[in-house]
Backbone as CSV, one residue per row, in Angstrom:
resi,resn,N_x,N_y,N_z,CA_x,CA_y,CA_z,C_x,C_y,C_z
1,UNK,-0.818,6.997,1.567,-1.188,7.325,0.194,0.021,7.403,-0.722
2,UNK,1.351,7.294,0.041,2.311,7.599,-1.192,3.142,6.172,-1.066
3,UNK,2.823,5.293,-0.800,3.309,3.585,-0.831,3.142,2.889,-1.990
4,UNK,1.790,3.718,-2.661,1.664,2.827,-3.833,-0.065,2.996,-4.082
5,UNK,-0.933,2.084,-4.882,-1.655,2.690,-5.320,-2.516,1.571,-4.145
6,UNK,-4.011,2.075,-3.765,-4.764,1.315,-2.688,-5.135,0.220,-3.073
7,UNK,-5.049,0.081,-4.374,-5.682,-1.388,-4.680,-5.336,-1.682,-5.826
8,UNK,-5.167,-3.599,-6.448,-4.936,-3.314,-7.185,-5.638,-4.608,-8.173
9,UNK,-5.401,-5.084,-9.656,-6.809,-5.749,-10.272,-7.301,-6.209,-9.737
10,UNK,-6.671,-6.918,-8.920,-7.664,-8.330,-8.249,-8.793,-7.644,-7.087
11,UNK,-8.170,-6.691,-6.914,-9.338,-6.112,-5.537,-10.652,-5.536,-6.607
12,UNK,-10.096,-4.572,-7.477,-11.248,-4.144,-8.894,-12.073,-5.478,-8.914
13,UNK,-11.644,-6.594,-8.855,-12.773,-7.659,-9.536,-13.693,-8.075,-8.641
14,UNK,-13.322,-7.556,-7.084,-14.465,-7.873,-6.385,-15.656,-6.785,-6.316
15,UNK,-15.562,-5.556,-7.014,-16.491,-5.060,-7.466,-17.209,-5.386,-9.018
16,UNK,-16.488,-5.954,-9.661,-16.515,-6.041,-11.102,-15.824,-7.276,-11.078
17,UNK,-16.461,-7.938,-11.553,-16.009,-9.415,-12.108,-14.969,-9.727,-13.663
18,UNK,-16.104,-8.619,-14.412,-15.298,-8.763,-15.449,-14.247,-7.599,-16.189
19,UNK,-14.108,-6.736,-15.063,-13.300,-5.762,-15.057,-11.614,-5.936,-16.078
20,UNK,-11.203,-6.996,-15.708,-10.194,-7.708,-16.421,-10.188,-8.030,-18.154
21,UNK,-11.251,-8.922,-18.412,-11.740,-9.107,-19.593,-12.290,-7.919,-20.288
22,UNK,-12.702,-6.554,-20.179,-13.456,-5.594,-19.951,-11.933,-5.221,-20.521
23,UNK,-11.226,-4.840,-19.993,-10.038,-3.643,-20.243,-8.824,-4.598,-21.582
24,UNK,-9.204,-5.898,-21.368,-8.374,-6.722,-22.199,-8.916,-6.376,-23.798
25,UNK,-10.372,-6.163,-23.797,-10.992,-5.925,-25.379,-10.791,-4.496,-25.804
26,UNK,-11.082,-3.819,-24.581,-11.134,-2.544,-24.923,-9.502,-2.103,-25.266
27,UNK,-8.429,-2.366,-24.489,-7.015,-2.144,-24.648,-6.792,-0.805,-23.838
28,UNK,-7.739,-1.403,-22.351,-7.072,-0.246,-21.314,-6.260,-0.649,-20.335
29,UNK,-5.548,-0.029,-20.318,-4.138,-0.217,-19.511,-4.856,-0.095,-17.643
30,UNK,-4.878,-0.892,-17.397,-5.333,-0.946,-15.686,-4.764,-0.669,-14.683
31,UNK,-2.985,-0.869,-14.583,-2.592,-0.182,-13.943,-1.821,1.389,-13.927
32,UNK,-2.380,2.261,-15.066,-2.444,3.187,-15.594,-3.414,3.763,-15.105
33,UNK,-4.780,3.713,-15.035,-5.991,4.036,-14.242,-6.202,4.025,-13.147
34,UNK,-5.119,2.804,-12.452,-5.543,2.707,-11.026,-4.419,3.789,-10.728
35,UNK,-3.125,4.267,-11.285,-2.168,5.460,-10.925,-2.714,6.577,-11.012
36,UNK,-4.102,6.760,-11.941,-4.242,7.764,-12.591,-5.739,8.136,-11.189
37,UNK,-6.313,6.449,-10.608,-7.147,7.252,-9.553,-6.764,7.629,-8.379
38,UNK,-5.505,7.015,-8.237,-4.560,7.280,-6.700,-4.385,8.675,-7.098
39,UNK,-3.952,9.520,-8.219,-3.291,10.509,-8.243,-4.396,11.488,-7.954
40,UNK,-5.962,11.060,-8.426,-7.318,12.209,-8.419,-7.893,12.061,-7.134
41,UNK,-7.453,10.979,-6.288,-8.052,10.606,-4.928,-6.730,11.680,-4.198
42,UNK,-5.558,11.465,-3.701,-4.686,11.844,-3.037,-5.074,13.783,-2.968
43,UNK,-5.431,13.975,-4.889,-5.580,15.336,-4.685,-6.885,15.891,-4.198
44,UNK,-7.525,15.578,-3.720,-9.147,16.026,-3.619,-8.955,15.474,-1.592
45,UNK,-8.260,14.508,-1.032,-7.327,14.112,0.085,-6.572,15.694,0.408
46,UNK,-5.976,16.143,-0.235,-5.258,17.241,0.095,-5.691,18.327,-0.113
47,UNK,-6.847,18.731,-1.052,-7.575,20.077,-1.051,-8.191,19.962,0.337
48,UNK,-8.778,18.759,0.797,-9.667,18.785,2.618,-8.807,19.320,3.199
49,UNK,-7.229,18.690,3.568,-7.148,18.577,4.730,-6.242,19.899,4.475
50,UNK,-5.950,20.766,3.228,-5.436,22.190,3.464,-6.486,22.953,3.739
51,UNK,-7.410,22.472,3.798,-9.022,23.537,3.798,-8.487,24.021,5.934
52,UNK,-8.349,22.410,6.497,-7.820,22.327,7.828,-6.613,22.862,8.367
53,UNK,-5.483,23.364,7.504,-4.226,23.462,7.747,-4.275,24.951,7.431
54,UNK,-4.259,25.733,8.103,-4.169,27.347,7.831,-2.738,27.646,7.462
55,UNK,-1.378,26.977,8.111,-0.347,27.290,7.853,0.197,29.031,7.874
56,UNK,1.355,29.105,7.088,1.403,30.514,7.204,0.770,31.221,5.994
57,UNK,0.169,32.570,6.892,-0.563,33.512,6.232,-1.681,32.911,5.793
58,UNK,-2.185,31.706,6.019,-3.514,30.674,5.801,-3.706,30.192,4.603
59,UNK,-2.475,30.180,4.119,-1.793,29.804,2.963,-1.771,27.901,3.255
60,UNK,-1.916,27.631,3.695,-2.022,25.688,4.280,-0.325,25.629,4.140
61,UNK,0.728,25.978,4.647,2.301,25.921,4.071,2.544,25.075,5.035
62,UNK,2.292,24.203,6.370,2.570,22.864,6.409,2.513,21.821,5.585
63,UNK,1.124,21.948,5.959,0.044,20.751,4.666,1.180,20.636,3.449
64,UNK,1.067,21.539,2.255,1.807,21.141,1.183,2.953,20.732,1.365
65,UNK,3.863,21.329,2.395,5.033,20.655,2.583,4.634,19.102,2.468
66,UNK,3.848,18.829,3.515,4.084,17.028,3.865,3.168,16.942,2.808
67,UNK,2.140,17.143,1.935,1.398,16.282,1.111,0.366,15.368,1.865
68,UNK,0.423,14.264,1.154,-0.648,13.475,1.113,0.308,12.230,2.278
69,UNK,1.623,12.529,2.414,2.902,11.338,2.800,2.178,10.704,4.027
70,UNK,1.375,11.507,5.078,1.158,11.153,6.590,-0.450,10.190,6.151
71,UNK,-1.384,10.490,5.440,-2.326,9.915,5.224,-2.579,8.404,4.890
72,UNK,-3.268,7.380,6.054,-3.657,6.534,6.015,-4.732,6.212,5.019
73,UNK,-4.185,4.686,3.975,-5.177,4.130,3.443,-6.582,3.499,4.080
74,UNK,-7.641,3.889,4.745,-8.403,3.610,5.827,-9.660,2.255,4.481
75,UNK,-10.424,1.841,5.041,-11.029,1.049,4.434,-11.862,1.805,3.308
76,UNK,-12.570,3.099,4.241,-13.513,3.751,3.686,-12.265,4.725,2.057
77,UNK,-11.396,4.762,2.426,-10.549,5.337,1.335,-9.923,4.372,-0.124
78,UNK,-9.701,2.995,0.554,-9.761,2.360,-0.224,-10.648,1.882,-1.004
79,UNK,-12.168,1.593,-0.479,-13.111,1.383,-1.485,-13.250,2.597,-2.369
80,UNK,-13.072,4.058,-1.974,-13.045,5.151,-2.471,-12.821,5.350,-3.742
81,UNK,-11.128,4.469,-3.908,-9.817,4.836,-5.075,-10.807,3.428,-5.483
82,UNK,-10.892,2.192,-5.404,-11.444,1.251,-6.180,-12.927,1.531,-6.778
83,UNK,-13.682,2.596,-6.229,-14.820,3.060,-7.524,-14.658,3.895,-8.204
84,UNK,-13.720,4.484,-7.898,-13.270,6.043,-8.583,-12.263,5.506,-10.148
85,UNK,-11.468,4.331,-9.674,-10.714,3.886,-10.682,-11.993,2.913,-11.957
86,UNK,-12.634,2.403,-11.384,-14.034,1.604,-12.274,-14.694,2.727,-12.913
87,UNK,-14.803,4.228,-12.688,-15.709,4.955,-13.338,-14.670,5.397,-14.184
88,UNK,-13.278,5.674,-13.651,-12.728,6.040,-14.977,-11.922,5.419,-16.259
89,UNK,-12.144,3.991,-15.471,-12.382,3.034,-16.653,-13.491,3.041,-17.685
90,UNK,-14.657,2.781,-17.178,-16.013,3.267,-18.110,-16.129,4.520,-18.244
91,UNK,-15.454,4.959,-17.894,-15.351,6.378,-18.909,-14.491,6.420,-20.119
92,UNK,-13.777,6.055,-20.014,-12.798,5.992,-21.577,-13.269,5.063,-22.154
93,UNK,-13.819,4.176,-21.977,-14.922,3.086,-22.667,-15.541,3.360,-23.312
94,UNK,-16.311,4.169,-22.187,-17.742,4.777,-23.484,-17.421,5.251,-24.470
95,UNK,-16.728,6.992,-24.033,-15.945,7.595,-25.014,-15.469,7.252,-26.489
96,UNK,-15.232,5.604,-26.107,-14.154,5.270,-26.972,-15.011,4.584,-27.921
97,UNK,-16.490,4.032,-27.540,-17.406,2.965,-27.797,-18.365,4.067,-28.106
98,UNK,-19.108,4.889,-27.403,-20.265,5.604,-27.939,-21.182,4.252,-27.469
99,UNK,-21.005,3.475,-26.632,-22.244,2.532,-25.983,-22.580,2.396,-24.658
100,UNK,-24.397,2.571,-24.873,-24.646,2.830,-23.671,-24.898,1.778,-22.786
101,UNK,-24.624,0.819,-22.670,-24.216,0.084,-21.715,-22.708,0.514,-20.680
102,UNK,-21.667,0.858,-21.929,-20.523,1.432,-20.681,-21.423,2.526,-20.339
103,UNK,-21.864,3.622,-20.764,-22.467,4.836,-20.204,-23.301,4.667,-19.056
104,UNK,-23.882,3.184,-19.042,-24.574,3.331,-17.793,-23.725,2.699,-16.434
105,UNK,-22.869,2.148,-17.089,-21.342,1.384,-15.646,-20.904,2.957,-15.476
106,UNK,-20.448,4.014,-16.539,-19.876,4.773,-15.994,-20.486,5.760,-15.238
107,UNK,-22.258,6.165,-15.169,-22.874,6.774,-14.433,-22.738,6.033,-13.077
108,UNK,-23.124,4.753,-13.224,-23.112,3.980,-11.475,-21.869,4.083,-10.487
109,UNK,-20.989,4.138,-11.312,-19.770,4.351,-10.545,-19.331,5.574,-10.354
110,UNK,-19.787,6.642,-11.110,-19.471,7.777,-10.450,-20.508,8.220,-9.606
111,UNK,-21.520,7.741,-9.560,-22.332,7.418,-8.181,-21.756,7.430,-7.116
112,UNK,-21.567,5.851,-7.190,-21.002,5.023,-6.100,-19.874,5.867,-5.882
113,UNK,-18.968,6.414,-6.876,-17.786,7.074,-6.047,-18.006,8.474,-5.720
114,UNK,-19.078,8.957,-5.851,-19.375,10.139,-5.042,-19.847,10.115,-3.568
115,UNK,-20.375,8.774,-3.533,-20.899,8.209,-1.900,-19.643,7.838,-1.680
116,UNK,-18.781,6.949,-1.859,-17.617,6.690,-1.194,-17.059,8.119,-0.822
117,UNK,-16.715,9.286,-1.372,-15.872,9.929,-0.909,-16.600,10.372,0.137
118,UNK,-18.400,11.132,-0.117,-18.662,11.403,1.088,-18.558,10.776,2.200
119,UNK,-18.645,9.471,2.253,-18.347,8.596,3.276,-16.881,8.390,3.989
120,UNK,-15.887,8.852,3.089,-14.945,9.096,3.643,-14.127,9.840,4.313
121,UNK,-14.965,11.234,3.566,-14.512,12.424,4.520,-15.500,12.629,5.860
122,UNK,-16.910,12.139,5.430,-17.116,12.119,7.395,-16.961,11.172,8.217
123,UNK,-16.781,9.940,8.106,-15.697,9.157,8.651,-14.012,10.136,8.970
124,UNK,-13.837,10.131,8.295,-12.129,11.489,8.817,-11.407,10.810,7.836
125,UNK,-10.235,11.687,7.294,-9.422,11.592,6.897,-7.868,10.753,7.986
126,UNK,-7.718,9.837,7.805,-6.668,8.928,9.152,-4.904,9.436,8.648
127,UNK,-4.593,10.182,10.078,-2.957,10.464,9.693,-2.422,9.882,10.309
128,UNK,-0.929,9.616,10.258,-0.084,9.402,11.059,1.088,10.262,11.926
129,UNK,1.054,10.563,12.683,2.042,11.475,13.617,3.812,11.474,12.647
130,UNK,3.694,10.200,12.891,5.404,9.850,12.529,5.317,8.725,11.338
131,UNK,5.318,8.754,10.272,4.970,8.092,8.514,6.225,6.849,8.442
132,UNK,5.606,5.867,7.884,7.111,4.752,8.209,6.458,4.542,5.939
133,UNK,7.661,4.240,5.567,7.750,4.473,4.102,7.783,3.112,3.860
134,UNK,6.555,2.220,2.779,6.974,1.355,2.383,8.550,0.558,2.258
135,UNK,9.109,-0.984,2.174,10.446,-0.595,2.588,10.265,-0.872,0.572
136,UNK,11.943,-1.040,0.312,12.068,-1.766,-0.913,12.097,-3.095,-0.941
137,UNK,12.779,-3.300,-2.202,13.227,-4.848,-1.886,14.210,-4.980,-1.434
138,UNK,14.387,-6.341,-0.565,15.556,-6.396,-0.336,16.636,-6.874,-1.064
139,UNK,17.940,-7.188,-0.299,18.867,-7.636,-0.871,19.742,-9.699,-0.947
140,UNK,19.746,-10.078,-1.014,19.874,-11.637,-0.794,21.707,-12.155,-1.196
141,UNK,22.284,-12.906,-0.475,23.422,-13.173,-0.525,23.569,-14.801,0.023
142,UNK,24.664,-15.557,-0.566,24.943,-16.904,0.297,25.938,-16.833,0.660
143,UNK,25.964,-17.842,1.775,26.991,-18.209,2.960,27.261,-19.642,2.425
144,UNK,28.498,-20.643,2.890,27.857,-21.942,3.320,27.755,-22.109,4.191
145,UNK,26.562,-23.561,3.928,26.023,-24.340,5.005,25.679,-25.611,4.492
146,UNK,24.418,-26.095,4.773,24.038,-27.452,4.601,22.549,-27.713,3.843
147,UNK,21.784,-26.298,4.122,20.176,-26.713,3.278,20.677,-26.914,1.717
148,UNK,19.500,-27.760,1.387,19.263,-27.961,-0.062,19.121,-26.496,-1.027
149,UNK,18.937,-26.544,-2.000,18.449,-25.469,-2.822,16.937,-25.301,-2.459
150,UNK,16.773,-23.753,-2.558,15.525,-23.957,-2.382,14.852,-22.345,-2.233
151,UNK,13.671,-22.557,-2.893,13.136,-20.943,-3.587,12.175,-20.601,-2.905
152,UNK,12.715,-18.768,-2.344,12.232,-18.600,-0.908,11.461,-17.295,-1.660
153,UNK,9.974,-16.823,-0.846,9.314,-15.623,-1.372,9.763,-14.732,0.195
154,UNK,10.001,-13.546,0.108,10.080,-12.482,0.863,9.547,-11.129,0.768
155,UNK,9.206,-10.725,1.935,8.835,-9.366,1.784,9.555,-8.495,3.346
156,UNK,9.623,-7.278,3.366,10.269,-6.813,4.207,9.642,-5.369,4.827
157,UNK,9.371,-5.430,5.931,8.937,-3.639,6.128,9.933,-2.917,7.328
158,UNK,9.970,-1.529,7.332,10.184,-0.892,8.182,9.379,-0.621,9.430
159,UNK,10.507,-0.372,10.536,10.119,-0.290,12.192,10.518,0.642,12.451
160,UNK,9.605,1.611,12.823,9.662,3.106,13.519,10.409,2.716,15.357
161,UNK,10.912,4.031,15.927,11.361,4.166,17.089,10.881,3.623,18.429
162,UNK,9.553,3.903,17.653,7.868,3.479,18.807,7.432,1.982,18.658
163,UNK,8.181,1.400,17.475,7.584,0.228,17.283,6.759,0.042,16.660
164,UNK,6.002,1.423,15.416,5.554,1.709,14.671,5.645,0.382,13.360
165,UNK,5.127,-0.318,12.160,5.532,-0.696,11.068,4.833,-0.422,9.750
166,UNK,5.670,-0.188,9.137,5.151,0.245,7.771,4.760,-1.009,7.335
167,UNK,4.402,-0.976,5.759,3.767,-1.606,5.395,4.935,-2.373,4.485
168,UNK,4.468,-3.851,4.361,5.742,-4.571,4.049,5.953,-4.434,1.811
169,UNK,6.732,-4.376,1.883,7.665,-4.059,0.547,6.755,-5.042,-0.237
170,UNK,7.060,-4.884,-1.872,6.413,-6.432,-2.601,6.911,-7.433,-2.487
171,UNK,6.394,-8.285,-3.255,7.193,-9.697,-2.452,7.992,-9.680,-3.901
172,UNK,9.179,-10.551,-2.959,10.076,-11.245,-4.511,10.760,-12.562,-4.100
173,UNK,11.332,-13.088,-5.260,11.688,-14.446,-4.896,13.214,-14.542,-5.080
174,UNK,13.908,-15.639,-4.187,15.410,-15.706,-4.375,15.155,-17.606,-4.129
175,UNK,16.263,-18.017,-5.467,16.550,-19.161,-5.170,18.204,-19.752,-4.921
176,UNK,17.763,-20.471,-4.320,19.178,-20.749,-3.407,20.313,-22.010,-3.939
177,UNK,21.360,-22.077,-3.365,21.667,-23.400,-4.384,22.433,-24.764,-3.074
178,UNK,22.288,-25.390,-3.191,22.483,-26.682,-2.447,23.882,-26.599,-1.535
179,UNK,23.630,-26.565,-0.531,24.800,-26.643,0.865,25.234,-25.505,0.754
180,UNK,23.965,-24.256,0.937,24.351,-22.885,1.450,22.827,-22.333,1.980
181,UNK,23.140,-21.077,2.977,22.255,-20.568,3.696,21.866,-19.199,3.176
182,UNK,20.686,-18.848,3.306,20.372,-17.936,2.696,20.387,-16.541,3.701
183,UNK,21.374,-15.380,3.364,21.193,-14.192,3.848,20.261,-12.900,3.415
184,UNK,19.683,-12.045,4.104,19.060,-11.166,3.509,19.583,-9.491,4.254
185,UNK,19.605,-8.781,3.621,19.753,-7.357,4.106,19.003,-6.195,3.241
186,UNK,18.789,-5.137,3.688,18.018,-3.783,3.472,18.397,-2.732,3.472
187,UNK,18.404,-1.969,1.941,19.308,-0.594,2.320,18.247,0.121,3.397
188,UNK,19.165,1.136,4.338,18.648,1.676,5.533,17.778,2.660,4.837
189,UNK,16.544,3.187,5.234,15.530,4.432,5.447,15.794,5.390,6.263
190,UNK,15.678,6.786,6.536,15.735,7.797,7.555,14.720,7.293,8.341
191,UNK,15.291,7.719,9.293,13.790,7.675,10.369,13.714,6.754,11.268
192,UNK,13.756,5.480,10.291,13.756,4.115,11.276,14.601,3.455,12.252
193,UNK,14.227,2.483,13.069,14.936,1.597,13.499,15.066,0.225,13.107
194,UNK,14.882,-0.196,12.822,14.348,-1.492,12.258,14.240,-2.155,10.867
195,UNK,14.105,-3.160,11.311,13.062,-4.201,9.775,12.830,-5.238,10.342
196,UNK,11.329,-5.927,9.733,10.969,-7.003,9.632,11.276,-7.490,8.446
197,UNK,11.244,-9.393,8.726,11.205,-10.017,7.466,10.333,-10.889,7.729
198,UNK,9.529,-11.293,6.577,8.567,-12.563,6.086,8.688,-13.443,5.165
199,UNK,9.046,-14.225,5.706,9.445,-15.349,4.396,8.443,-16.803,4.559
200,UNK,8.415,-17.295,3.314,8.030,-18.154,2.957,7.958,-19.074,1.726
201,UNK,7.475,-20.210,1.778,7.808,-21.262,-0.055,6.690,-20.927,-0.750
202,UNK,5.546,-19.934,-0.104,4.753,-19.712,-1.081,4.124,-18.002,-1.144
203,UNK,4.171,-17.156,-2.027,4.069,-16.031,-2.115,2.771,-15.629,-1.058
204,UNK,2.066,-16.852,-0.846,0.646,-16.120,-0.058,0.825,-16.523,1.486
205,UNK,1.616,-17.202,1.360,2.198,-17.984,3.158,3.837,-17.412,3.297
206,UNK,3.602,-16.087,3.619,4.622,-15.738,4.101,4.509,-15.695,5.879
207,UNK,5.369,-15.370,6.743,5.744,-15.524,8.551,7.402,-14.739,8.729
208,UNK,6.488,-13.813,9.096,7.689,-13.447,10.482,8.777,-14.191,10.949
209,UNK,9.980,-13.519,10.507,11.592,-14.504,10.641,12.088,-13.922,11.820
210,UNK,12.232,-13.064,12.214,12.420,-12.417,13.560,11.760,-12.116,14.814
211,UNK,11.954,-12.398,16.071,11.459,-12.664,17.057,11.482,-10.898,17.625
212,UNK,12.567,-9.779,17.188,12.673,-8.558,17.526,12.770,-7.965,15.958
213,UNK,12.838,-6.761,16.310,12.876,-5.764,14.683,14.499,-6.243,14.738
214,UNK,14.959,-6.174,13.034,16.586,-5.699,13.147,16.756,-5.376,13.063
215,UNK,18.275,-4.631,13.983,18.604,-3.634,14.001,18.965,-2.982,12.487
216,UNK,18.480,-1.850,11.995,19.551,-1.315,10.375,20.759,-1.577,10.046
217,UNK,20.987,-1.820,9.469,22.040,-2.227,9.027,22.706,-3.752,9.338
218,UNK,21.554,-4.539,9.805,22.280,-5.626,10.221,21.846,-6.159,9.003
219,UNK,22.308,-7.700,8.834,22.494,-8.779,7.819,21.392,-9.932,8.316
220,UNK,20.120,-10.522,8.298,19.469,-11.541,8.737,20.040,-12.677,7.889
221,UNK,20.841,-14.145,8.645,20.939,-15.076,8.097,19.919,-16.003,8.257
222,UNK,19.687,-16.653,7.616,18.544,-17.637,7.760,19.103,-19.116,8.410
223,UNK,18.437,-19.311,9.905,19.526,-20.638,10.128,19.020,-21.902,9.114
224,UNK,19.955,-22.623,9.433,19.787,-24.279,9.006,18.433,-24.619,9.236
225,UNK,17.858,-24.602,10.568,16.735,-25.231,10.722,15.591,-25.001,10.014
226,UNK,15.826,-23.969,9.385,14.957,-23.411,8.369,13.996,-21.900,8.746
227,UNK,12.744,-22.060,8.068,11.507,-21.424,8.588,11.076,-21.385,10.013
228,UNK,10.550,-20.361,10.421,9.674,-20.311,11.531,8.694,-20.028,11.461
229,UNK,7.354,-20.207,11.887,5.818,-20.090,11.865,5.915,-18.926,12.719
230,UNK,6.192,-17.263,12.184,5.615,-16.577,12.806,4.195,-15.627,12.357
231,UNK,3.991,-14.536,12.351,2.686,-13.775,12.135,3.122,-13.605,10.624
232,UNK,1.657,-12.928,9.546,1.890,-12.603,8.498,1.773,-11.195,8.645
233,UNK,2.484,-10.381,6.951,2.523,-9.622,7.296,1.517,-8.464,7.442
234,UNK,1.764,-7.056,8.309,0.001,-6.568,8.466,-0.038,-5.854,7.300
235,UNK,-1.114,-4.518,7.724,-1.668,-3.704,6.285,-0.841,-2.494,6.551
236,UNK,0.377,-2.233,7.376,0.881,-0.999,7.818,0.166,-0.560,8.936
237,UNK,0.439,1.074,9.306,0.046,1.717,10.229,-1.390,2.047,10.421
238,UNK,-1.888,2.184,11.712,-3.264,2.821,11.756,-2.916,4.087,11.946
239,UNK,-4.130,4.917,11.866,-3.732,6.199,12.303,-4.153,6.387,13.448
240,UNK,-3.136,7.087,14.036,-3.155,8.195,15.178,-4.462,9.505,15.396
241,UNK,-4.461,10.316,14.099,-5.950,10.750,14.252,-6.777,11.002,13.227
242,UNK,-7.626,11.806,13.302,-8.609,11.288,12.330,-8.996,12.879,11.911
243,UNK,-9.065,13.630,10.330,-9.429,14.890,10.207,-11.058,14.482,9.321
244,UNK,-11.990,15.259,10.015,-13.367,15.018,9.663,-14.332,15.962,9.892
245,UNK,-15.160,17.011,9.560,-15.629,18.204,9.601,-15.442,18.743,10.074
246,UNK,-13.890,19.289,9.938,-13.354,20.600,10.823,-12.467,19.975,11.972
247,UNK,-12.585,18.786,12.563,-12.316,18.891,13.541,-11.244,17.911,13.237
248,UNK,-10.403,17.741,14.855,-9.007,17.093,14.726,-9.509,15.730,15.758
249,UNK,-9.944,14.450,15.082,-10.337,13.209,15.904,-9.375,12.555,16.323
250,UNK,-9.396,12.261,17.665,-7.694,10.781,18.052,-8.516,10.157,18.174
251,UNK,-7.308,8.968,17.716,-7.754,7.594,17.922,-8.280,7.468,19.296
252,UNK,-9.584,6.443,19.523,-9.642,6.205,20.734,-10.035,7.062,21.751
């Protein structure tokens, strides 16, 4: 929950088609709403699971320490933040319009996002034991060599001790310039061991450049031969267990 927000326009439009066009007339800021439902989801996320965390004096004084940081985006949580963010879009709509057509998008969706949450808290709330932090971006440098110029998309995540991986960084692009090789490196994270990299010539066809995590602090050069066809990258961690009426669920 603290990587970033669960979803973002393009996922809104598979509930709403015209969600886009919709906020373009009206002059609502979308990724303002979708910060603004991560921030009302995460907290109503953390009133549960301190309800669970007695802490000291039953005060929940773990819980607040860590927050919302260990909590998995689970499917049922993500559709959650994507109706919760649509109602409070048609809500400032209406407001703003006095028409009941938004008034009736914004009743359905706070519907729908009242079933999503129930659905999400008895399904469980999904943690993680040990939290691997979105990475950043990375860093890019040349060597020489012999490839052409040529404009590479990357993304990068962190590797826990266990072999754990976070969820990979945004993508960005570096272009290169003719009879040199392209290097990449990552400022280090606490915690970790590792990084992956994914590269590719097209932002949606990225692959796995490394056959092992690298070690921190190392430098990945990219050989001559180019690309390798490995895996893309995943959605981050699953969780370890699951908090859901009272009780403490493991995986599995």
């Amino acid at each position: 929950m603290t990587d970033g927000n669960p979803n973002g326009t393009e996922e809104l439009r598979v509930y709403e088609a015209s969600i886009l066009s919709v906020a373009h007339v009206e002059g609502i800021n979308l990724d303002a709403k979708l910060g603004l439902a991560t921030e009302e989801v995460s907290q109503e996320v953390l009133d549960m699971l301190l309800g669970h965390d007695p802490g000291p004096a039953g005060l929940g004084g773990g819980r607040r320490a860590v927050g919302v940081s260990d909590v998995v985006v689970t499917p049922q949580v993500k559709r959650w933040h994507a109706l919760h963010t649509l109602g409070v879009v048609y809500r400032d709509v209406y407001h703003n319009q006095l028409n009941d057509r938004y008034r009736m998008k914004w009743e359905e969706y706070r519907m729908l996002t009242r079933e999503a949450r129930e659905q999400s808290m008895r399904f469980g709330i999904g943690l993680v034991t040990a939290p691997i932090p979105r990475a950043g971006l990375p860093g890019f440098s040349l060597v020489a060599g012999v490839t052409p110029a040529t404009t590479y998309y990357a993304r990068v995540s962190w590797v826990g001790v266990n072999g754990e991986e976070g969820i990979a960084s945004y993508s960005t692009t570096y272009q290169t310039l003719d009879n040199t090789e392209l290097a990449v490196d990552i400022t280090a994270a606490a915690g970790v061991a590792g990084w992956n990299l994914y590269m590719g010539l097209h932002y949606d066809a990225l692959a796995l450049q490394n056959s092992a995590p690298i070690p921190v602090g190392t430098t990945f050069l990219l050989p001559p031969t180019g690309l390798v066809a490995g895996s893309a990258p995943g959605n981050g961690q699953s969780p370890d267990v699951y908090v859901a009426g009272g009780r403490l669920l493991r995986r599995g």
